[in-house]
C-alpha positions as CSV (number, residue, x, y, z in Angstrom):
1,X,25.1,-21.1,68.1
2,X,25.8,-22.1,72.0
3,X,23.1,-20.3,73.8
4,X,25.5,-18.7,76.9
5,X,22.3,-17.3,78.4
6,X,21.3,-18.0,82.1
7,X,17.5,-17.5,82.3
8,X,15.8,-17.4,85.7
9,X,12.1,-17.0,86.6
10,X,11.7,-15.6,90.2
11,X,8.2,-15.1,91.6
12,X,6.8,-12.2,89.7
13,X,4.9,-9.6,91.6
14,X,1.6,-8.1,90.6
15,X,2.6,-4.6,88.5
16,X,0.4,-1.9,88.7
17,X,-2.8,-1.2,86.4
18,X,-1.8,-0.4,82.6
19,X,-0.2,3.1,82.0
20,X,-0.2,3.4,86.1
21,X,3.1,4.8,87.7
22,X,4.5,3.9,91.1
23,X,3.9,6.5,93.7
24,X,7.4,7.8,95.0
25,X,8.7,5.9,98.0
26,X,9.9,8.2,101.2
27,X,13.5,8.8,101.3
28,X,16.2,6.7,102.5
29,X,17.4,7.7,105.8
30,X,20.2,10.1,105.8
31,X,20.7,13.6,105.7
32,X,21.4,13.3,101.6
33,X,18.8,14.4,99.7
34,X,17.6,12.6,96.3
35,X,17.3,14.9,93.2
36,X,13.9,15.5,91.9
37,X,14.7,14.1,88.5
38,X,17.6,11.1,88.4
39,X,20.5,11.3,85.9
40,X,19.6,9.5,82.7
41,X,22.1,7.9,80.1
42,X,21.8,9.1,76.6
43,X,20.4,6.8,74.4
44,X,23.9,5.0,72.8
45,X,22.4,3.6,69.6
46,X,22.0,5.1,66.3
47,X,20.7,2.4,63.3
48,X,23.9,2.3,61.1
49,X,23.8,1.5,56.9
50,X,26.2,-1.1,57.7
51,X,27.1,-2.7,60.5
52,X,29.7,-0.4,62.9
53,X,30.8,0.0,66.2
54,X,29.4,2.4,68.5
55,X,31.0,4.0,71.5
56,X,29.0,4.7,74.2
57,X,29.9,8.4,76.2
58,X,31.5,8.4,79.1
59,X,28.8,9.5,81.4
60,X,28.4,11.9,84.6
61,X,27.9,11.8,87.0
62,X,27.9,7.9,88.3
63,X,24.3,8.3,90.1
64,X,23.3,8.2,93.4
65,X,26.1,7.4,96.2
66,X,24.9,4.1,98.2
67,X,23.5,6.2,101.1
68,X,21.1,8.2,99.0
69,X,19.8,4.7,97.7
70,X,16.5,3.1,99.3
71,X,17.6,0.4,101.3
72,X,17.0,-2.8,98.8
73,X,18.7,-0.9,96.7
74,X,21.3,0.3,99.1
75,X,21.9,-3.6,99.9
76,X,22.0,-4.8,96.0
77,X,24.8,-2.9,94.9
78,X,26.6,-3.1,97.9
79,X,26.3,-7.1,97.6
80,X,27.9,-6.3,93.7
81,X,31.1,-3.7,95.1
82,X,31.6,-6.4,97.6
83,X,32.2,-9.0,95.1
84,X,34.9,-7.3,93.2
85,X,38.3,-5.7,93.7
86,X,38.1,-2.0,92.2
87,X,37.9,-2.3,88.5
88,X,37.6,-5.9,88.2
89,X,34.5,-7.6,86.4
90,X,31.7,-8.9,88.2
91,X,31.2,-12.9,86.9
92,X,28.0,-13.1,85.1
93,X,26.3,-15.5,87.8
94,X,26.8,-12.9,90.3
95,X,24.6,-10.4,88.4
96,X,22.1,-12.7,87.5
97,X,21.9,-14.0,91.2
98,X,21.8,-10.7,93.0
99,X,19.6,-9.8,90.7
100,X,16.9,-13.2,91.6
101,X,17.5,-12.5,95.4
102,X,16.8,-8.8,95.0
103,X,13.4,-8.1,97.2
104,X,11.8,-5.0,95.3
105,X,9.0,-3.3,95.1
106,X,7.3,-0.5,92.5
107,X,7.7,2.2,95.0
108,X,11.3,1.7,95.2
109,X,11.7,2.2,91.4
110,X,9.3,5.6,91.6
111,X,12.3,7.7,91.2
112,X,14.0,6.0,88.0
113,X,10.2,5.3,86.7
114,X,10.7,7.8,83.4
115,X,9.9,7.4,80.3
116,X,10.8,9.3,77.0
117,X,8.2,10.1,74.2
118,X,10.8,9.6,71.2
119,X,12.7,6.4,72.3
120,X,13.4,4.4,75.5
121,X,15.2,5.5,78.3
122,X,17.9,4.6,80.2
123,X,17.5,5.9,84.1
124,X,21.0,5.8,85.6
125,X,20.7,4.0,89.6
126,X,24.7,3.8,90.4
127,X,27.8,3.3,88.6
128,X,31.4,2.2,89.7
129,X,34.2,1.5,87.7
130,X,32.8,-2.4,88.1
131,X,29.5,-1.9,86.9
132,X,27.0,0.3,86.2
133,X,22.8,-0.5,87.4
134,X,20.0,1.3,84.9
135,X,16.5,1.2,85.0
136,X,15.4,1.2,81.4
137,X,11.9,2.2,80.6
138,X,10.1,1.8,77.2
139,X,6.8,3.0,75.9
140,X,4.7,0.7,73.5
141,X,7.0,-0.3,69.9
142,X,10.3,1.0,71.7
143,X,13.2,-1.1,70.6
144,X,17.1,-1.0,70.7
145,X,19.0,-2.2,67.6
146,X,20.7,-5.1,66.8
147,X,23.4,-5.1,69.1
148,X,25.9,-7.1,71.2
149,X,27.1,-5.8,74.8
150,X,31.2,-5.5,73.3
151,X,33.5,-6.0,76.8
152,X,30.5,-6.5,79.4
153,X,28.6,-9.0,80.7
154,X,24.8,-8.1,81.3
155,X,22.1,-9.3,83.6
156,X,18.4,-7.7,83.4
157,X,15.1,-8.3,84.9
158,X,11.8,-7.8,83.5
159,X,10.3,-5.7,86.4
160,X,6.7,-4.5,84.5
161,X,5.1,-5.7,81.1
162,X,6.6,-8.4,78.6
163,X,10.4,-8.2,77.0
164,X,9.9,-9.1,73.1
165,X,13.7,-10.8,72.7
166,X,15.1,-11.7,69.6
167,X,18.6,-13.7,69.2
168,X,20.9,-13.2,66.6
169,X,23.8,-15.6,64.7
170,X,26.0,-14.0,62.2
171,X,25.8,-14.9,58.8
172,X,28.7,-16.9,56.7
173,X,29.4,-14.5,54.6
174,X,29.4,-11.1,55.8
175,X,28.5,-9.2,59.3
176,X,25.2,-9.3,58.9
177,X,22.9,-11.2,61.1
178,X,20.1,-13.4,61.3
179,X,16.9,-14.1,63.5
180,X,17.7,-17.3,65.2
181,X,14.7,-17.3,68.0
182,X,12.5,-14.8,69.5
183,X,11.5,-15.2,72.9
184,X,8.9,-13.3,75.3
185,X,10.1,-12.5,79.0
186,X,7.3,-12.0,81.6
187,X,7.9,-10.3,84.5
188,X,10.2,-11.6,87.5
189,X,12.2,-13.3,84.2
190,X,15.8,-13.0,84.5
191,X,17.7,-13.0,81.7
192,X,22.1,-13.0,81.5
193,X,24.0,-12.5,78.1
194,X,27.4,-12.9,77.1
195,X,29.1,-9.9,75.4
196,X,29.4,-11.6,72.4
197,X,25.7,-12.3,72.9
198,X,23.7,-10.3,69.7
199,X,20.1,-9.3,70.4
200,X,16.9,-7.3,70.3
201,X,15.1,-5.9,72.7
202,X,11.3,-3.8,72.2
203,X,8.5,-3.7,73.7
204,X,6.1,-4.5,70.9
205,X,2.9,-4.5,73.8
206,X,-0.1,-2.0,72.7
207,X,-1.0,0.1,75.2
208,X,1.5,-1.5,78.2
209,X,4.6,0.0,79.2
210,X,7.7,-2.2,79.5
211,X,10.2,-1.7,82.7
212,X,13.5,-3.9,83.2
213,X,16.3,-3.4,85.6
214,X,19.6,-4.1,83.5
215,X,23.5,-4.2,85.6
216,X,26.2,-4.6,83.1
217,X,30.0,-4.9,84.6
218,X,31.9,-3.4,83.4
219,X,30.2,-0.2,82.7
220,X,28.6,-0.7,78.8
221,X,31.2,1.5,77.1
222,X,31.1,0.2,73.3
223,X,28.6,-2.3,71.5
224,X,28.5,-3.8,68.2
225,X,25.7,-2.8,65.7
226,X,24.1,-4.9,63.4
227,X,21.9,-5.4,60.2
228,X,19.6,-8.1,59.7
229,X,20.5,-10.1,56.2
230,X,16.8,-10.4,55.4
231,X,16.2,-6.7,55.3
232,X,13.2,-5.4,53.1
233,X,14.7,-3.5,50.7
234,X,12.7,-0.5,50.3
235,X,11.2,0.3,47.2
C-alpha cells in the first residue's frame, strides 16, 4: 500500500507531570463569554460484527465563534477559513502545515482538556462547513476502531503522551483488514491521512493520558468500519 501520510515532527514542548491538567487560561478579550464546560461530539464509533458504515450525527452547535477563541486559537482557524471558499475542502498540506506553525501552549487547551471515564472524548473547538477542529482526549487503553476518515482529509497532532498508530491494508478476499505497521507518535508529531487512509488509534500508556489536536475538512460525517482478518475467535 502507498503510504499517503505526511508526517512532521515540530519541537515538542515539555507536558505537564503525569495525570496533571492545565490550569485554565484567562479569557480572550471580548465581551463573549466562554461556557464553563465546551460542547463535546458524541463518540461516532460502535465495533460492528462485520464491517459497515457508520454515519456520524450532525452535531450542534459548531463551537465557539472565532472571537470567543484564545488568540492562537483565534489565528489558527482563521488561517484555515481564509484558505477556502465556503464549503470547499481544505488541501491536506494546509492542515498539516497550520497545524506545524501553530504556537500553543497547555493553558490554551484548559477549556477542551476533558476526559471521559468509559471511552475517549471528542472536545468540539470550532466547526464550519469546511472543517471542523476537536481536541480529543484519552485515558490509559482508550482506542477508536478500525476506521478510515470516508470524504475527509485529517491532520492531528500529538499535544500530550504517545499516539499508539496502527495502519491497515484490506485483505484480497473480503473487507477485512490487516495490520500492516504500527507506529508510536511522541508529542509535537504531526501526522496527515488520506480518507481512504484505515487506521487505529489508542493510547495503550499505563498511567499517562494521551491528548491530540485532530482538524478534519470537511467536517468527519461518515467513516468506514473495519474488522481485523486475524481476529481471535473467542472460545
Amino acid at each position: 500500500m502507498t503510504d499517503l501520510r505526511l508526517p512532521h515532527t515540530t519541537q515538542p514542548f515539555a507536558p505537564p507531570a503525569t495525570g496533571a491538567r492545565p490550569a485554565a487560561s484567562p479569557a480572550a478579550p471580548g465581551p463573549a463569554v466562554r461556557p464553563a464546560t465546551p460542547p463535546a461530539l458524541p463518540e461516532p464509533f460502535t465495533r460492528p460484527d462485520a464491517p459497515s458504515r457508520a454515519i456520524l450525527p450532525d452535531v450542534g452547535p459548531s463551537g465557539y465563534a472565532l472571537r470567543e477563541l484564545p488568540q492562537q486559537l483565534r489565528s489558527f482557524c482563521a488561517r484555515l477559513e481564509a484558505s477556502t471558499r465556503s464549503e470547499s475542502a481544505i488541501p491536506l498540506d494546509v492542515l498539516a502545515a497550520e497545524l506545524e506553525h501553530l504556537e500553543l501552549d497547555l493553558q490554551t487547551l484548559a477549556p477542551w482538556w476533558i476526559f471521559d471515564a468509559c471511552k475517549y472524548r471528542r472536545n468540539l473547538i470550532r466547526r464550519t462547513a469546511a472543517y471542523e477542529a476537536l481536541l480529543l482526549c484519552w485515558l490509559p487503553e482508550q482506542r477508536s476502531p478500525i476506521h478510515d476518515h470516508r470524504g475527509s482529509g485529517c491532520a492531528f497532532r500529538v499535544i500530550e503522551g504517545v499516539v499508539s498508530e496502527t495502519l491497515y491494508e484490506r485483505t484480497a478476499k473480503d473487507d477485512r483488514v490487516t495490520a500492516a505497521a504500527m507506529r508510536w507518535l511522541p508529542p509535537g508529531t504531526i501526522c496527515a491521512s488520506r480518507d481512504f487512509d484505515i487506521h487505529e488509534v489508542a493510547n495503550t500508556q499505563s498511567g499517562r493520558d494521551l491528548v491530540t489536536l485532530h482538524v478534519y475538512s470537511p467536517p468527519l460525517r461518515e467513516v468506514n468500519l473495519y474488522r481485523c482478518a486475524e481476529e481471535a475467535k473467542l472460545s
